[in-house]
N, C-alpha and C positions, 0 to 999 in steps of 0.2 A: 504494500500500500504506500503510495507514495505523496508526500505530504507536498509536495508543489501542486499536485493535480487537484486535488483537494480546497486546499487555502490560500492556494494564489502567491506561491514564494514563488521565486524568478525562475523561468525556462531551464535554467546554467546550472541549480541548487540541485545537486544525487540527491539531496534526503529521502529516501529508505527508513522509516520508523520501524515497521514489521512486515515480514514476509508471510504469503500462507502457505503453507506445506502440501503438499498434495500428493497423497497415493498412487503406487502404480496404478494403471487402468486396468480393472478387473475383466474377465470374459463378458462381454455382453450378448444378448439374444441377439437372433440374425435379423437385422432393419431397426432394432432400438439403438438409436443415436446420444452420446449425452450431450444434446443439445443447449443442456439449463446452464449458465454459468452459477456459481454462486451469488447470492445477495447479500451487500453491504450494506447495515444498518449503520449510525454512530450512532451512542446517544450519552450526552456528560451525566453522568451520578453525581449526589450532591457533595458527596468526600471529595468532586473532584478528576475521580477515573471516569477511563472510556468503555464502555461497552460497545464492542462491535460484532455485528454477529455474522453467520456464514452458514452457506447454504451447504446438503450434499451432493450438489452438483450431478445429480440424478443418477449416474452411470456408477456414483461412488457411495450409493447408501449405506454401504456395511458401515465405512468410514465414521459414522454419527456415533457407532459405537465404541470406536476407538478411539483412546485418552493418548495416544501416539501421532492422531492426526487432525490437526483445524477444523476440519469439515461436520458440516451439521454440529455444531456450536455454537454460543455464545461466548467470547473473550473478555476479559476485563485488565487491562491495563493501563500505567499511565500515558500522558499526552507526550510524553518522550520515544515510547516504547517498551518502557521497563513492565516487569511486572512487579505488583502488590503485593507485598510479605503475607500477606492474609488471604491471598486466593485459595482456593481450596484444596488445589493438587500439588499446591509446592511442597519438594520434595519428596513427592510418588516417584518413585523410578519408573522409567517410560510414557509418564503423560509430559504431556503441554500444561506449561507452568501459568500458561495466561489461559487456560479453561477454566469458566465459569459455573454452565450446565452445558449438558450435550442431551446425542438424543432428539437434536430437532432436523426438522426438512429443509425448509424453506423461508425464513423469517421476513415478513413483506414490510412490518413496520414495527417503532419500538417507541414508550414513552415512559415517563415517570409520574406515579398517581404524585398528585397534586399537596396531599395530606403526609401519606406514607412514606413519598421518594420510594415506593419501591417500584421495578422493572415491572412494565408488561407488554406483551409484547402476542402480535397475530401470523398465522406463517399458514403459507397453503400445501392441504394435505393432496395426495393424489384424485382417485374419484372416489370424491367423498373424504371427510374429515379435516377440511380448515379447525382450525384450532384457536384458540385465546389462553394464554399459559401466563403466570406469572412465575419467570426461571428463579430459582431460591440456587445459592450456593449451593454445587456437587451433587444438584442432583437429577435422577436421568430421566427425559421425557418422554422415552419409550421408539423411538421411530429408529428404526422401521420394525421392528420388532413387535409393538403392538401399536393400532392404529385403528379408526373407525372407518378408514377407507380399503379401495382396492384398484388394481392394475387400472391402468388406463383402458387394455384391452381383456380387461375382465375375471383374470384370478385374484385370489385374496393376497395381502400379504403376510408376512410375518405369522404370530403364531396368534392373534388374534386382539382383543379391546382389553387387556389386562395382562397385569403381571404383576408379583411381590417386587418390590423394588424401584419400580418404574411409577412415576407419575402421573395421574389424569391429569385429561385437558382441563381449567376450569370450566370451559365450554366449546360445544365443537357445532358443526355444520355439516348437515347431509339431507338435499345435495349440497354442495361448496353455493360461495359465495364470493370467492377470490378477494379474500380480503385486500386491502390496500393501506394507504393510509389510517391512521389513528391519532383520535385525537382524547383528552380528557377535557369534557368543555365544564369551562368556569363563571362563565359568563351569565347574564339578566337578559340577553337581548329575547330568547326565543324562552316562555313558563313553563317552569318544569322540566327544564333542560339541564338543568346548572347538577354537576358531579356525573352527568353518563357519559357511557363510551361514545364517542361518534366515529363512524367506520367506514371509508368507502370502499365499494363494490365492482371488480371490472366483469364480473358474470353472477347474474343476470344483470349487472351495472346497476346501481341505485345509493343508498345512503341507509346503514343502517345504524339506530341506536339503541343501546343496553344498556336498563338502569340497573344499577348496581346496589344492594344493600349487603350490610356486613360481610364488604367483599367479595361478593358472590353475583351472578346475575339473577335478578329475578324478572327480569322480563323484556323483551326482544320487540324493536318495532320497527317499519320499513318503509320508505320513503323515496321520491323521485321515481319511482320506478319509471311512470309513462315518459320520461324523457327520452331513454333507448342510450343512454350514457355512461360508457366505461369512467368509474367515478376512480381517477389516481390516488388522490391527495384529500384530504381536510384539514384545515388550518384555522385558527382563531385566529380573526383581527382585532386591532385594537379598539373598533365600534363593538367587542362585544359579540361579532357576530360569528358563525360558521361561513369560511370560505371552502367552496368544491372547487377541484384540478379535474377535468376531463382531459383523456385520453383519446384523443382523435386526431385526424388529419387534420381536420379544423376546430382544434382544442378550446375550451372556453374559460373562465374565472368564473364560476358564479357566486351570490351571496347569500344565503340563508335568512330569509324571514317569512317569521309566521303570515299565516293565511286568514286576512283580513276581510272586515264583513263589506270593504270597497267591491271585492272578486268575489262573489261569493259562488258564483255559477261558470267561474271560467277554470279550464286544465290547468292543471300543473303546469305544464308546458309552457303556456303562456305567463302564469300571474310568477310563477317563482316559489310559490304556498308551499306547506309543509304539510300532508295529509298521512296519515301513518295507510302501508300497503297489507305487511301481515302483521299479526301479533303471534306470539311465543303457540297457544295452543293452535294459531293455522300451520306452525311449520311444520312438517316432517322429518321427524329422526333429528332433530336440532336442538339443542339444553347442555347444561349443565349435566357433565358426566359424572357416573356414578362414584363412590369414593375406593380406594382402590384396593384388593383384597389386603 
């Protein structure tokens, strides 16, 4: 990872902070390609460190379970490169001394609750099983090993939705929802909004939020849909409001506000309204997973 490309040091600067390691390439099926690159999340913790996380690069799933290899990870280190006396594997022989938790896929996006500082973070499962995880120090979050999803062309993987050792999702999605963006909104602009998840969506593309009580979700709601828009990004502005990143050739900014009795009979589409699509009992196979044997 290199820190000019990043933070704008000059063209001429090597700096190199950390390198990611990467496994030989294992046997693949004949026409599955690892097409996935890894995903780079950062996100500053409030001690200061970085959390960066890493994808397993599809072709290199086993890797997630290896403490020998980056992949399908979270890392925490400093903004130098060092690692943290207090990460959890310093000093295992054979792991990665800036492994956080492992165990993961795909991590799309990461934030810090608002109250707690602690990490959560959403990552897309294969078909079936997007996920909402909060990574705790050293411990493992199951992939590919156990998973609520399966093959893109249709076998299961791994040895199923549970294991001694392995962590549940806080909450998963099936079918997916491709997560994207995450946001913890804090904001008065939109009632009733202030402490949930806000999530965008590039399949079925829409805007989804999760109200959270004692850390937990307790209920799922879904938004934009009728727009037909791979939603990237959510961001708070400084009015308070929800900002959407669309994903298009002809990408847009949009701004989140409630649906005013001005529009009371016009689309989504047009006015901009916030009209919820499902709630938690329409969705299928989608909740809070069980707790884990």
């Amino acid at each position: 990872m290199c820190a000019r490309r990043e933070w704008g040091c000059s063209p001429k600067c090597p700096a190199i902070f950390w390198r990611v390691r990467t496994p030989p390439a294992p046997a693949r099926p004949r026409g599955r390609r690892s097409r996935y690159a890894a995903v780079y999340v950062r996100v500053f913790a409030r001690d200061g460190t970085l959390f960066v996380t890493q994808g397993d690069r599809f072709a290199y799933r086993d890797a997630a379970q290896d403490l020998a290899s980056g992949l399908g990870k979270i890392m925490r280190i400093h903004p130098d490169g060092t690692v943290p006396a207090d990460n959890p594997f310093v000093g295992r022989a054979g792991a990665q001394r800036e492994i956080w938790s492992y165990g993961h896929r795909n991590v799309q996006s990461a934030a810090l609750h608002p109250e707690t500082g602690q990490l959560w973070i959403v990552e897309h499962g294969p078909r079936g099983g997007d996920e909402l995880n909060r990574p705790e120090a050293g411990k493992n979050y199951g992939w590919p090993v156990i998973t609520y999803g399966a093959e893109y062309w249709g076998p299961k993987i791994g040895e199923g939705t549970a294991k001694p050792g392995m962590e549940q999702p806080l909450y998963y999605w099936d079918p997916v929802i491709a997560p994207s963006g995450l946001l913890f909104y804090t904001g008065d602009a939109i009632s009733g909004w202030k402490g949930s998840l806000l999530i965008g969506s590039l399949r079925p593309g829409l805007l989804v939020r999760l109200r959270l009580a004692d850390g937990r979700v307790a209920q799922e709601e879904r938004y934009l849909g009728d727009l037909g828009e791979r939603i990237r990004d959510v961001r708070q502005g400084p009015d308070g409001h929800p900002y959407l990143l669309t994903d298009s050739g002809d990408g847009r900014i949009l701004r989140v506000v409630p649906a005013s009795r001005e529009y009371p009979s016009r689309p989504i589409r047009r006015t901009g309204g916030i009209r919820p699509r499902t709630s938690l009992k329409q969705s299928r196979r989608m909740g809070a997973a069980p707790p884990a044997p």
